[in-house]
mmCIF file as gemmi writes it, N, C-alpha and C atoms, coordinates in Angstrom:
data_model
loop_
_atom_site.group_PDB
_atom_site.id
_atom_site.type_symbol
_atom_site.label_atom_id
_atom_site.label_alt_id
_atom_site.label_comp_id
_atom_site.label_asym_id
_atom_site.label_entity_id
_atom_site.label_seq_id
_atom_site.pdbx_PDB_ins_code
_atom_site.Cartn_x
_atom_site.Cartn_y
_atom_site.Cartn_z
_atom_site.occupancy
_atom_site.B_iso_or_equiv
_atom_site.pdbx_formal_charge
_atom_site.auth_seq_id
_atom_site.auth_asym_id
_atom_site.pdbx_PDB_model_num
ATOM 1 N N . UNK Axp A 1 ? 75.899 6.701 62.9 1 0 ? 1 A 1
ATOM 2 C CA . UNK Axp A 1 ? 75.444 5.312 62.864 1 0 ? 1 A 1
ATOM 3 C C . UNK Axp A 1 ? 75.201 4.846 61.43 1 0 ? 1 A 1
ATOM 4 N N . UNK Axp A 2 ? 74.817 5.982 60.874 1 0 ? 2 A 1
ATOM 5 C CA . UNK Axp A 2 ? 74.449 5.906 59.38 1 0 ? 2 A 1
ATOM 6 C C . UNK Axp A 2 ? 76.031 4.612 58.601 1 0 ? 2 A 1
ATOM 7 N N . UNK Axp A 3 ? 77.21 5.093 58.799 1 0 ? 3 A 1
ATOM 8 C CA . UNK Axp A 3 ? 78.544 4.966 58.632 1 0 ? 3 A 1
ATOM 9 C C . UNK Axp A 3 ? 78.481 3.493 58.652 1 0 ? 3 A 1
ATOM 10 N N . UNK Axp A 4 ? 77.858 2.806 60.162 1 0 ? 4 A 1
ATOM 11 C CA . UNK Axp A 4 ? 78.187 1.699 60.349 1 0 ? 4 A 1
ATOM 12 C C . UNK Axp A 4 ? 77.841 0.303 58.898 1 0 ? 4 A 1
ATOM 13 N N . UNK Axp A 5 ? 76.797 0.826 58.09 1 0 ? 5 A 1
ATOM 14 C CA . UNK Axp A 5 ? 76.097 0.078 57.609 1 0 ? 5 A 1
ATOM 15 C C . UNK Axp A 5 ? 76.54 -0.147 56.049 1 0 ? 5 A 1
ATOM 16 N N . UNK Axp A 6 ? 76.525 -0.924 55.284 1 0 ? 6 A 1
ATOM 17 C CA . UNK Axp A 6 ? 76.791 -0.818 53.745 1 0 ? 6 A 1
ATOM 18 C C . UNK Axp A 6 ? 75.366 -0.816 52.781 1 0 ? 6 A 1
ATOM 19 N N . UNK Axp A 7 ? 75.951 -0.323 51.914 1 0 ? 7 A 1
ATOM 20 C CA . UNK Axp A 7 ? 74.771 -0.092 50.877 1 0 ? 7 A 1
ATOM 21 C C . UNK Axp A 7 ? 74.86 -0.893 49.795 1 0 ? 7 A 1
ATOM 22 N N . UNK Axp A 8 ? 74.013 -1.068 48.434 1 0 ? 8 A 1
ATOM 23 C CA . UNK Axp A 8 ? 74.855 -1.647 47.401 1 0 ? 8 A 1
ATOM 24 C C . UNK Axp A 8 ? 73.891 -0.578 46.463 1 0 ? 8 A 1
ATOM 25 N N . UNK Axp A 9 ? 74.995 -0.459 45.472 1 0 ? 9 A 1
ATOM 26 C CA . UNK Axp A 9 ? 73.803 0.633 44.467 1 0 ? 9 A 1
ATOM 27 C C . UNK Axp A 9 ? 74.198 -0.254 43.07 1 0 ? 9 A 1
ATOM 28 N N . UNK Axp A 10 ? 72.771 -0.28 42.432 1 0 ? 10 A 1
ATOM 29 C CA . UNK Axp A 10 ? 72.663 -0.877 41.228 1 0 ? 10 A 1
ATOM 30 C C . UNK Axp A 10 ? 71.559 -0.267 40.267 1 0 ? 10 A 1
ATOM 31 N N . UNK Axp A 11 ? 71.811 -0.507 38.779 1 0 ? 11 A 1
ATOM 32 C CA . UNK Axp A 11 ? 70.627 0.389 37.837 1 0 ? 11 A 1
ATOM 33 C C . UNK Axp A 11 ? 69.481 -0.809 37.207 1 0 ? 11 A 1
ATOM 34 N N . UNK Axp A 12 ? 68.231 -0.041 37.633 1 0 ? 12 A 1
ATOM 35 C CA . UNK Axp A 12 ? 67.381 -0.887 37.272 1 0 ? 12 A 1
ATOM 36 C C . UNK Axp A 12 ? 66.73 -0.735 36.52 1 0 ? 12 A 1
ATOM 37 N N . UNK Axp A 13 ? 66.423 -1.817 35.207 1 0 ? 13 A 1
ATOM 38 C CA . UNK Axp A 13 ? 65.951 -0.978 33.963 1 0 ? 13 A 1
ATOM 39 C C . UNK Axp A 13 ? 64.391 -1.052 34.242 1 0 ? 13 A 1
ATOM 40 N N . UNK Axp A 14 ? 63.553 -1.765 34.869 1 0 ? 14 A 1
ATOM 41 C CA . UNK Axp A 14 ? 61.844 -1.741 35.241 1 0 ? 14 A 1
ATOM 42 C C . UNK Axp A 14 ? 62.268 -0.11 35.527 1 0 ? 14 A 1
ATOM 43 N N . UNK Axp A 15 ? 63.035 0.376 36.873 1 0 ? 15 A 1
ATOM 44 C CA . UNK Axp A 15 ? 62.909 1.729 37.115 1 0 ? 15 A 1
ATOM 45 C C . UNK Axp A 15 ? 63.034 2.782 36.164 1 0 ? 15 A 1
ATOM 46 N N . UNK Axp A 16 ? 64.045 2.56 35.478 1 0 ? 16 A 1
ATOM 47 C CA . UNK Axp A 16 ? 65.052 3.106 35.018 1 0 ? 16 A 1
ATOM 48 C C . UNK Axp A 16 ? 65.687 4.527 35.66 1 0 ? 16 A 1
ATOM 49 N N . UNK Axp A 17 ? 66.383 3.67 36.647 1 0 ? 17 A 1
ATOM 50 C CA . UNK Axp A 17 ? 66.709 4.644 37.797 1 0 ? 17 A 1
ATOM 51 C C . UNK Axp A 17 ? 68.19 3.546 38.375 1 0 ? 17 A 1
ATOM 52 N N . UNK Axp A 18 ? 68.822 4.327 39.332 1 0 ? 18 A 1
ATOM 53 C CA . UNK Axp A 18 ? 69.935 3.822 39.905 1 0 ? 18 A 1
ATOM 54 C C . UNK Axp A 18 ? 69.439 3.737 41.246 1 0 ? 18 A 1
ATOM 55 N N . UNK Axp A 19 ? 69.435 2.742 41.727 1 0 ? 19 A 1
ATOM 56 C CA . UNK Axp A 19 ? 68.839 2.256 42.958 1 0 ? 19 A 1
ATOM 57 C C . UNK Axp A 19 ? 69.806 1.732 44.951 1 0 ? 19 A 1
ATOM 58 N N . UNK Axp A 20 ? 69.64 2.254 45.399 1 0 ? 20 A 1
ATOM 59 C CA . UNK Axp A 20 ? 70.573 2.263 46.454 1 0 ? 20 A 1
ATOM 60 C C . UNK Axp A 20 ? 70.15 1.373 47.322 1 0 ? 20 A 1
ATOM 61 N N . UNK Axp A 21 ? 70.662 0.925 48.19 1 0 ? 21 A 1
ATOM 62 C CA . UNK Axp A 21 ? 70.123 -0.534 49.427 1 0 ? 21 A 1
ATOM 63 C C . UNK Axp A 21 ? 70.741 -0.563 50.29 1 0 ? 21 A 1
ATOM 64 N N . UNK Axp A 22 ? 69.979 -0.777 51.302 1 0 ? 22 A 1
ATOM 65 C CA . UNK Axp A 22 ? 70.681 -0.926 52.454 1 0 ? 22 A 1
ATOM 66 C C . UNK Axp A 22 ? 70.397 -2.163 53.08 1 0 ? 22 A 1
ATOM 67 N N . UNK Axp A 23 ? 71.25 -3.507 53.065 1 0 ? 23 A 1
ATOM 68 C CA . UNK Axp A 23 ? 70.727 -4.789 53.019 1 0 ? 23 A 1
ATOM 69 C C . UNK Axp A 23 ? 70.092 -4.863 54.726 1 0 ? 23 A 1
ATOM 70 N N . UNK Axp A 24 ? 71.094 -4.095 55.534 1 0 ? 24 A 1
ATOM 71 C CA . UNK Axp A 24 ? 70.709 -5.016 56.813 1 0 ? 24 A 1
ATOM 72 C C . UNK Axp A 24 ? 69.663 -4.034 57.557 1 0 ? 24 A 1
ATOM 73 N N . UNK Axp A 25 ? 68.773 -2.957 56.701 1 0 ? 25 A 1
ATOM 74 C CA . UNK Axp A 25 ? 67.593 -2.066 57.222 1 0 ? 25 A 1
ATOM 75 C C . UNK Axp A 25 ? 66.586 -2.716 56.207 1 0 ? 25 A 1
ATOM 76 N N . UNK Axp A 26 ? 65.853 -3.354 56.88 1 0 ? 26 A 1
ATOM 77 C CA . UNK Axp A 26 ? 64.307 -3.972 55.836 1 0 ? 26 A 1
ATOM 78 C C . UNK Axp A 26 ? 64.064 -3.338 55.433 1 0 ? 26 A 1
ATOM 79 N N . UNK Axp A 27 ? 64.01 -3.355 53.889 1 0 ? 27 A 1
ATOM 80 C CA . UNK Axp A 27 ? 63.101 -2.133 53.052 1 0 ? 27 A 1
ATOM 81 C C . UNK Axp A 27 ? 63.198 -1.02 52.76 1 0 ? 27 A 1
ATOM 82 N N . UNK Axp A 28 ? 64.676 -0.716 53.158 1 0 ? 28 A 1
ATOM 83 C CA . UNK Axp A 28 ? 65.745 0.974 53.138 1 0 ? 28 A 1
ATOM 84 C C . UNK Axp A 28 ? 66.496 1.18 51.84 1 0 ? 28 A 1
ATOM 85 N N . UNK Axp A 29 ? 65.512 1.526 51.221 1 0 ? 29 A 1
ATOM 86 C CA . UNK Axp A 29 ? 66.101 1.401 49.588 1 0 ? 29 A 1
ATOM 87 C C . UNK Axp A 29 ? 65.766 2.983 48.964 1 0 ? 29 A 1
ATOM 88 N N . UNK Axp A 30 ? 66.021 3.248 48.014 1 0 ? 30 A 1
ATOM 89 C CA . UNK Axp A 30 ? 66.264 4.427 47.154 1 0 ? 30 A 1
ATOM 90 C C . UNK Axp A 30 ? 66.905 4.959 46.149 1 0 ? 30 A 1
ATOM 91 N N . UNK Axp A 31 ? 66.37 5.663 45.139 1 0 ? 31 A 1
ATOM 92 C CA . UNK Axp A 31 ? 67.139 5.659 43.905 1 0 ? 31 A 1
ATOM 93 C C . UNK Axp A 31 ? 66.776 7.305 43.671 1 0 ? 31 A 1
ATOM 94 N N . UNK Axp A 32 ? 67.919 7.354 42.242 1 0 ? 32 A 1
ATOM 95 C CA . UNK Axp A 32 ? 67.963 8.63 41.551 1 0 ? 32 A 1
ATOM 96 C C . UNK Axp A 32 ? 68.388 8.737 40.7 1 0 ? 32 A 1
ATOM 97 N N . UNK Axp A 33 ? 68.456 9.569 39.954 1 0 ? 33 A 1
ATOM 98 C CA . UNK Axp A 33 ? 68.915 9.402 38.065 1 0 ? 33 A 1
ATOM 99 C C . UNK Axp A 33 ? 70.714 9.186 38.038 1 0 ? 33 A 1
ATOM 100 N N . UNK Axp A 34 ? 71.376 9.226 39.263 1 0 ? 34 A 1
ATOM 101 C CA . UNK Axp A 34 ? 73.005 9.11 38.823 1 0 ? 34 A 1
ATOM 102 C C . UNK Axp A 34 ? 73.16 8.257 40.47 1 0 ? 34 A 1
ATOM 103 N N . UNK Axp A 35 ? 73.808 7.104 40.235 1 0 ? 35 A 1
ATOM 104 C CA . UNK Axp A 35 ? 74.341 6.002 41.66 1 0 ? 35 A 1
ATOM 105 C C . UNK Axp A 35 ? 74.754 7.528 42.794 1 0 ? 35 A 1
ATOM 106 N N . UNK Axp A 36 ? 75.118 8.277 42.802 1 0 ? 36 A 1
ATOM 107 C CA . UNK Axp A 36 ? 75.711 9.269 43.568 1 0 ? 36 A 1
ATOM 108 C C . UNK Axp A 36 ? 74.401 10.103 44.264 1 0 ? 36 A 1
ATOM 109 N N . UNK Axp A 37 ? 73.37 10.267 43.335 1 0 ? 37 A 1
ATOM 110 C CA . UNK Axp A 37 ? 72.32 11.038 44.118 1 0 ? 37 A 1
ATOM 111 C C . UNK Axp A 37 ? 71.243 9.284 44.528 1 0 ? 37 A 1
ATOM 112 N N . UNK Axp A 38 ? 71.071 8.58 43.918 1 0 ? 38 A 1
ATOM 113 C CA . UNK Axp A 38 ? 70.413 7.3 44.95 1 0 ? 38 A 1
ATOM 114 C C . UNK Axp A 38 ? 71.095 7.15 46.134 1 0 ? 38 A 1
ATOM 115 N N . UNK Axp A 39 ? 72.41 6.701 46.283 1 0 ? 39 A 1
ATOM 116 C CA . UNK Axp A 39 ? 73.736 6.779 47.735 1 0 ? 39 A 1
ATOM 117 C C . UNK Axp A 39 ? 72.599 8.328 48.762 1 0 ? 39 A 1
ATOM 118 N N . UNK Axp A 40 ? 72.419 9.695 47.69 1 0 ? 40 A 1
ATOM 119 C CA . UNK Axp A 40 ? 72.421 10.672 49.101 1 0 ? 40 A 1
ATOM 120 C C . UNK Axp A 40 ? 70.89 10.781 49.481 1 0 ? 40 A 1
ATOM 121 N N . UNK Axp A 41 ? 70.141 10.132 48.762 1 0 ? 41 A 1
ATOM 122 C CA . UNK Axp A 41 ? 68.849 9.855 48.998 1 0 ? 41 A 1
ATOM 123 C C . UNK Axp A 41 ? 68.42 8.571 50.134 1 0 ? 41 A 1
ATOM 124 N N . UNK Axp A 42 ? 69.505 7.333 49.737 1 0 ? 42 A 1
ATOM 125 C CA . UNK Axp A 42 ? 69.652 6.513 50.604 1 0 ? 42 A 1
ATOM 126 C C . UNK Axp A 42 ? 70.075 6.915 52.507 1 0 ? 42 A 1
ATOM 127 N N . UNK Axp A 43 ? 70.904 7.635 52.085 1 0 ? 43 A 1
ATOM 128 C CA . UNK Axp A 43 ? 71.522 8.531 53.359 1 0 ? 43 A 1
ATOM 129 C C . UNK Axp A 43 ? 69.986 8.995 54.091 1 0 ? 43 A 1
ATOM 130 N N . UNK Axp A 44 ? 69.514 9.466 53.377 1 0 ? 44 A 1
ATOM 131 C CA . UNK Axp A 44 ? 68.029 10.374 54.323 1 0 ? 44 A 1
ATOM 132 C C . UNK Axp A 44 ? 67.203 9.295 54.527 1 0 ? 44 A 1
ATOM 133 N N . UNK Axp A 45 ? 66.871 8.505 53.732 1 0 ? 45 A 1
ATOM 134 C CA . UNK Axp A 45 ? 66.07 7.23 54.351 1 0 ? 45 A 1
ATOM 135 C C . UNK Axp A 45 ? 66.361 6.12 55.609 1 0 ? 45 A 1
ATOM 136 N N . UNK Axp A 46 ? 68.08 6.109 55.287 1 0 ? 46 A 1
ATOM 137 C CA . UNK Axp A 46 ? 68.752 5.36 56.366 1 0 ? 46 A 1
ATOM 138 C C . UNK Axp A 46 ? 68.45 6.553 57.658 1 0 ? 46 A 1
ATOM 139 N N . UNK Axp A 47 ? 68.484 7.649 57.938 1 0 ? 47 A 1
ATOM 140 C CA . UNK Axp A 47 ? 68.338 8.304 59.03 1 0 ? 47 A 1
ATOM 141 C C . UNK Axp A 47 ? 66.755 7.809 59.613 1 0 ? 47 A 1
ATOM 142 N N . UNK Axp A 48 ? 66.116 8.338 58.363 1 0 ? 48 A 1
ATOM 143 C CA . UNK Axp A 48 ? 64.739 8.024 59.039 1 0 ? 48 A 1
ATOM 144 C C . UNK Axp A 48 ? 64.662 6.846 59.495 1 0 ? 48 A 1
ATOM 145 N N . UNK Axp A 49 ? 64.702 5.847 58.761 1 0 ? 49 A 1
ATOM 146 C CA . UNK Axp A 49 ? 64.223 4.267 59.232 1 0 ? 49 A 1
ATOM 147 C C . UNK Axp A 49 ? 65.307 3.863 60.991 1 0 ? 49 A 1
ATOM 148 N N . UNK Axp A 50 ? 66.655 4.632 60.863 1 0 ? 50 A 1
ATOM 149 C CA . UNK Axp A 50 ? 67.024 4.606 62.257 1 0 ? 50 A 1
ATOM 150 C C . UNK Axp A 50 ? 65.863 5.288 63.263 1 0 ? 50 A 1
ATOM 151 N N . UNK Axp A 51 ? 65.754 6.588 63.23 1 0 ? 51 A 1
ATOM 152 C CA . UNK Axp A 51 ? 65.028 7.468 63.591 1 0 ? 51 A 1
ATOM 153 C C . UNK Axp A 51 ? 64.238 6.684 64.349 1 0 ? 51 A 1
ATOM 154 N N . UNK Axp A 52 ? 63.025 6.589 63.512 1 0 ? 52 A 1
ATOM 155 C CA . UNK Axp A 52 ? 61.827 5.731 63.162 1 0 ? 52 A 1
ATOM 156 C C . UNK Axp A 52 ? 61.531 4.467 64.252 1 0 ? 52 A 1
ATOM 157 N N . UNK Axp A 53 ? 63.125 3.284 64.186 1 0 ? 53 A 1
ATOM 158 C CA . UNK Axp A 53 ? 62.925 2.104 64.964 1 0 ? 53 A 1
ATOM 159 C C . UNK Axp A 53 ? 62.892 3.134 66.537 1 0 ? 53 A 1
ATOM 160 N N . UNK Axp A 54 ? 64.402 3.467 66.605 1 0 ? 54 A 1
ATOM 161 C CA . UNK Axp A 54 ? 64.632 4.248 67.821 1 0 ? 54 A 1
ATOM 162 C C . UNK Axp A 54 ? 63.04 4.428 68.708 1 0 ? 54 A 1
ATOM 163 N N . UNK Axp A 55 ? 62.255 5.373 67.742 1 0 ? 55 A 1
ATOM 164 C CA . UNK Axp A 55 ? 61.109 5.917 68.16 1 0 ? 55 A 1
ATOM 165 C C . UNK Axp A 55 ? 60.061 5.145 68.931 1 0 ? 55 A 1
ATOM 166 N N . UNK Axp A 56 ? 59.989 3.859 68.229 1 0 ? 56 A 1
ATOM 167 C CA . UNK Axp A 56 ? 58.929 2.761 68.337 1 0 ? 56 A 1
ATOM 168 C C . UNK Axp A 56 ? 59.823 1.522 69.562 1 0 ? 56 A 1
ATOM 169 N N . UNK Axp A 57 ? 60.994 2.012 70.279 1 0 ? 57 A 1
ATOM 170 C CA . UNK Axp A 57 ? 61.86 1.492 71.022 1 0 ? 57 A 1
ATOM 171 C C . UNK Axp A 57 ? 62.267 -0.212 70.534 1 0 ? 57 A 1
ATOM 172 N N . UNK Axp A 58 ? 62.173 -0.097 69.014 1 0 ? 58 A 1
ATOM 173 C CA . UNK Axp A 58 ? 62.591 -1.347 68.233 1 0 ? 58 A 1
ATOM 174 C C . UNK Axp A 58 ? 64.558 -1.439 68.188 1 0 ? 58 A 1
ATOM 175 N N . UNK Axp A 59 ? 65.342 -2.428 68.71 1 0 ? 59 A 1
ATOM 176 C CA . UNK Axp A 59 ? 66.411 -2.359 68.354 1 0 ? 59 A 1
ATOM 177 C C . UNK Axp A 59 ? 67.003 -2.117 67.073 1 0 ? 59 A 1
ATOM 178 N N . UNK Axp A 60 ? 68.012 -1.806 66.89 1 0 ? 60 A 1
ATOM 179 C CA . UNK Axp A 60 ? 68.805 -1.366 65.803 1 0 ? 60 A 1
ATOM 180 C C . UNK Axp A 60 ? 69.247 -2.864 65.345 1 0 ? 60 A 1
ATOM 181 N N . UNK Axp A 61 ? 69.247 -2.911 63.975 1 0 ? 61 A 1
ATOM 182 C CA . UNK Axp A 61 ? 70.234 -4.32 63.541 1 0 ? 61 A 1
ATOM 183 C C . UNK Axp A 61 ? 71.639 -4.097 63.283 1 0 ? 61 A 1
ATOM 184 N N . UNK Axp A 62 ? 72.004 -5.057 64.141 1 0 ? 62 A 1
ATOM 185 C CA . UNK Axp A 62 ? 73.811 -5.134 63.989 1 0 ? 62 A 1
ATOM 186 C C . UNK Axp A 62 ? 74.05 -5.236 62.55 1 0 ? 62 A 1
ATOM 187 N N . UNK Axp A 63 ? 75.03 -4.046 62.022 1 0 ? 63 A 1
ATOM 188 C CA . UNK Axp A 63 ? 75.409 -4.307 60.533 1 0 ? 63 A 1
ATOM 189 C C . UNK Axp A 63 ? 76.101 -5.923 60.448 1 0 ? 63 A 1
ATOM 190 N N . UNK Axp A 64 ? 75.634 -6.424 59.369 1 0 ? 64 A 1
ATOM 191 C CA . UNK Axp A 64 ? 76.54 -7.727 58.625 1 0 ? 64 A 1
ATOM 192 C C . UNK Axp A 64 ? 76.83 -7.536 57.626 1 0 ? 64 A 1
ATOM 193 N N . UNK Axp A 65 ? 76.832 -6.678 56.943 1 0 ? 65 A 1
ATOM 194 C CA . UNK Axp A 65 ? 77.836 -6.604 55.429 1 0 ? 65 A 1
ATOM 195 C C . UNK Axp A 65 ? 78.684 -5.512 55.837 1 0 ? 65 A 1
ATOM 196 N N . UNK Axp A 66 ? 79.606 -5.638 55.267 1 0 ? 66 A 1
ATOM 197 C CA . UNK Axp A 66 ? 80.975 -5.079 55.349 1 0 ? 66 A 1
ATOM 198 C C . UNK Axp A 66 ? 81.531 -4.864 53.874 1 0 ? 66 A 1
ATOM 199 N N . UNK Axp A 67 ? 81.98 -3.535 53.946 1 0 ? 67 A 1
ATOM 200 C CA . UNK Axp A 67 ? 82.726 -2.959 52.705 1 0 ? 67 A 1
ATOM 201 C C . UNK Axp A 67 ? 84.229 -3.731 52.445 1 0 ? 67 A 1
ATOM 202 N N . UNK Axp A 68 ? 84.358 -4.381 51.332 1 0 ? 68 A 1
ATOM 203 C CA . UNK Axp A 68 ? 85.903 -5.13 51.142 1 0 ? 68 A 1
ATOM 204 C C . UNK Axp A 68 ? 86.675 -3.758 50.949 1 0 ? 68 A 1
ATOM 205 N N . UNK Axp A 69 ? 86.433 -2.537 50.212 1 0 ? 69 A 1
ATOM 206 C CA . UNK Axp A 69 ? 87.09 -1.061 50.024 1 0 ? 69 A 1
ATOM 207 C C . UNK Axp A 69 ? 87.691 -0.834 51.489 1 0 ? 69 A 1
ATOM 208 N N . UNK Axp A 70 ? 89.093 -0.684 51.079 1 0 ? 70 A 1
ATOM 209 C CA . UNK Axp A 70 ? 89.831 0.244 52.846 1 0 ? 70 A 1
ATOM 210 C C . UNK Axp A 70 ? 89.03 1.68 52.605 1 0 ? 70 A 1
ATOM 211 N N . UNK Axp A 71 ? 88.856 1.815 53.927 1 0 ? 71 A 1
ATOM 212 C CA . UNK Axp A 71 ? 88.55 3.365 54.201 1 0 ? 71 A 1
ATOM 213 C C . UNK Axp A 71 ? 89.4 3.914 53.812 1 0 ? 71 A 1
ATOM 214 N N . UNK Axp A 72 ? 88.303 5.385 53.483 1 0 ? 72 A 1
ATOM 215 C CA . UNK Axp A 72 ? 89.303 6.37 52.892 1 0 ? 72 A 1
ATOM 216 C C . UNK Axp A 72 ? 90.142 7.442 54.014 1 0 ? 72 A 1
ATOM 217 N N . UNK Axp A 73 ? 90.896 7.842 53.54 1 0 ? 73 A 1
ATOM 218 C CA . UNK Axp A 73 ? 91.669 8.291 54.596 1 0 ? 73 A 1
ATOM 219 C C . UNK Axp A 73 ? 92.387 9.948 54.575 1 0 ? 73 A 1
């Protein structure tokens, strides 16, 4: 489910960190010293915050952003 969703990763100099997002999970954000480890940090937060709604029998939000990148193949 993780798959369904897009991220955007950007570097923030207040942090000074590379920061990962997940627009359509409120507040599912995460960073790390290289865009590649924020993305696998993002990954574990996106589980939880699924997890998490699941738990509290809150629906899931339908992804709305979409990757313009073709899948890789």
């Amino acid at each position: 489910m993780n798959e369904d969703y897009a991220f955007a990763v950007f570097w923030s100099d207040a942090d000074q960190a590379w920061i990962a997002d997940a627009p359509d999970l409120k507040s599912c954000s995460a960073f790390g010293s290289t865009p590649e480890e924020a993305v696998g940090e993002l990954r574990i937060a996106m589980a939880a915050w699924i997890e998490a709604a699941r738990a509290h029998g809150m629906p899931l939000p339908e992804p709305r952003f979409r990757s313009v990148l073709p899948a890789a193949e």
